[in-house]
C-alpha positions as CSV (number, residue, x, y, z in Angstrom):
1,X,29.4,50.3,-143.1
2,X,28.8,53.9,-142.6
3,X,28.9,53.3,-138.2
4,X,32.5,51.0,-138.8
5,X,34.1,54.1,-140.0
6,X,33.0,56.1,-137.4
7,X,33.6,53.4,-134.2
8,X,37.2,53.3,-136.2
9,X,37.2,56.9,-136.2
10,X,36.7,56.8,-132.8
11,X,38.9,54.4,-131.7
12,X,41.7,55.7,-133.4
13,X,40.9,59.2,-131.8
14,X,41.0,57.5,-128.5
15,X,44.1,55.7,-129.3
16,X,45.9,59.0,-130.4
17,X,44.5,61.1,-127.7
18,X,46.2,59.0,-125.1
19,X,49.9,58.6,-127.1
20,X,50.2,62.4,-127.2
21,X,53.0,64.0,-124.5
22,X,52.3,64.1,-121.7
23,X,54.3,65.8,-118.7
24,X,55.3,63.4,-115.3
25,X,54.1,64.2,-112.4
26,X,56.7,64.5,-109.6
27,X,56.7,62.9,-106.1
28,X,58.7,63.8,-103.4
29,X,59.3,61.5,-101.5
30,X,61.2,62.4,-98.2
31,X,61.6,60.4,-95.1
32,X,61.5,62.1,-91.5
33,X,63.1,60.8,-88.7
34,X,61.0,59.4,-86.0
35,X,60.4,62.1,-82.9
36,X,62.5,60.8,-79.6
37,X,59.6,59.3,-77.4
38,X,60.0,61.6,-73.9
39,X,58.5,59.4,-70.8
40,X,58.7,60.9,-67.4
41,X,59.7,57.7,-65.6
42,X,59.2,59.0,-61.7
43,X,61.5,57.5,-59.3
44,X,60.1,54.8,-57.0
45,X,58.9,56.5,-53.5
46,X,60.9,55.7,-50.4
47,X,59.5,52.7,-48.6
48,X,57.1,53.1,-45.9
49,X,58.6,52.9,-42.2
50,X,56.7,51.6,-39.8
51,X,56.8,52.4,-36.3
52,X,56.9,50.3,-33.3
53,X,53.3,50.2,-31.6
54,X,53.2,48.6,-28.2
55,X,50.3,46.1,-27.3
56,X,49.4,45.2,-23.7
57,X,47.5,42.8,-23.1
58,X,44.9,44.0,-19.8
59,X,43.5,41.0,-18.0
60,X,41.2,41.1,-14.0
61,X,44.9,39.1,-12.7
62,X,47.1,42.3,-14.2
63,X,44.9,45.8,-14.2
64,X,45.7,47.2,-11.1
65,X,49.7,46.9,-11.8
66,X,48.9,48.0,-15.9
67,X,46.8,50.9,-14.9
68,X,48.2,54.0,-13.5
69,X,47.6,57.6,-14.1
70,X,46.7,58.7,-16.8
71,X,46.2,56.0,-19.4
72,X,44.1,55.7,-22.1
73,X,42.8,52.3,-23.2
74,X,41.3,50.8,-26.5
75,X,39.7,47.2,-26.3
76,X,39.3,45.2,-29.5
77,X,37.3,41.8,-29.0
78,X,39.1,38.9,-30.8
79,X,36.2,39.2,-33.7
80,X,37.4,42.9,-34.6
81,X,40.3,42.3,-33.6
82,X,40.8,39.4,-36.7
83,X,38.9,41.7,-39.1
84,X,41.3,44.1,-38.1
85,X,44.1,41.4,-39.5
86,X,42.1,40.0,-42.6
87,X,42.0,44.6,-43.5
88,X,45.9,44.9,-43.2
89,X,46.6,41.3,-45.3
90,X,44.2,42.7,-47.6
91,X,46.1,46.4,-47.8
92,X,49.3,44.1,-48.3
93,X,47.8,42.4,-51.2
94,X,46.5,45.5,-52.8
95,X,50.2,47.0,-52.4
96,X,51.7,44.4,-53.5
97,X,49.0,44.2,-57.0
98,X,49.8,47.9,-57.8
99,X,53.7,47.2,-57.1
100,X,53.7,44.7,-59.9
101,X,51.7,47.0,-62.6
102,X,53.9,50.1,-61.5
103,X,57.2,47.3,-62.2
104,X,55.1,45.9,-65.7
105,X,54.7,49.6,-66.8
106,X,58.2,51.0,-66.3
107,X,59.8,48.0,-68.1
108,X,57.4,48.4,-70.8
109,X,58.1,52.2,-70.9
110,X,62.0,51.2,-70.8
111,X,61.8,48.9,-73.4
112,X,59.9,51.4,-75.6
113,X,62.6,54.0,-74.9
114,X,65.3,51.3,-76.4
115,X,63.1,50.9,-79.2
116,X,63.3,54.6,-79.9
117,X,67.1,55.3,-79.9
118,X,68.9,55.3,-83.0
119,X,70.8,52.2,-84.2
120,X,74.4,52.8,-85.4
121,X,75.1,52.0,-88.5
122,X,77.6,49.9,-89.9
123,X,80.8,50.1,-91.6
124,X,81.9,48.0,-93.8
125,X,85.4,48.3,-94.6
126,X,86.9,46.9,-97.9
């Protein structure tokens, strides 16, 4: 009997304890506006001008008529010659590849910029 009291001692302690006043605690709660994302989007580079390279082709029917003074001559057997063809389609492709992701990532960058610029808001008029 004598342990009841005291648990309901307790209890009502505990019960007490927690009703008494107690003070709120205040949040603030504020809202910041997003920062305005800055990109450096670089403009695209002029194009690359080629110049006009002239080929001669030197065969025993056309040397002596070809060759006169001072001249310099490169030969290229028709092996290098379409290695040296497979390399520049290659260089093409590789261009063309890094034009695309440079294109991908400036519209993604653009699109993020959009993204970032305030919305107006509207007025409704009654």
């Amino acid at each position: 009997m004598q342990n009841k009291v005291i648990i309901f001692g307790l209890f009502v302690l505990m019960l007490v304890g927690c009703s008494g006043k107690q003070n709120p605690i205040e949040v603030d709660v504020s809202v910041n506006p997003l920062e305005t994302l800055i990109i450096d989007n670089p403009a695209p580079h002029r194009a690359v001008i080629t110049r006009s390279t002239m080929w001669i082709v030197i065969t025993p029917d056309n040397v002596d008529e070809l060759v006169t003074g001072n001249v310099v001559l490169f030969g290229v057997v028709p092996d290098d010659y379409e290695d040296l063809a497979l390399n520049l389609a290659d260089l093409k492709r590789y261009i063309l590849a890094q034009r695309e992701i440079i294109v991908y990532y400036q519209n993604t960058i653009t699109r993020l910029e959009e993204s970032f610029k305030p919305k107006p808001e509207k007025i409704i008029e009654e």
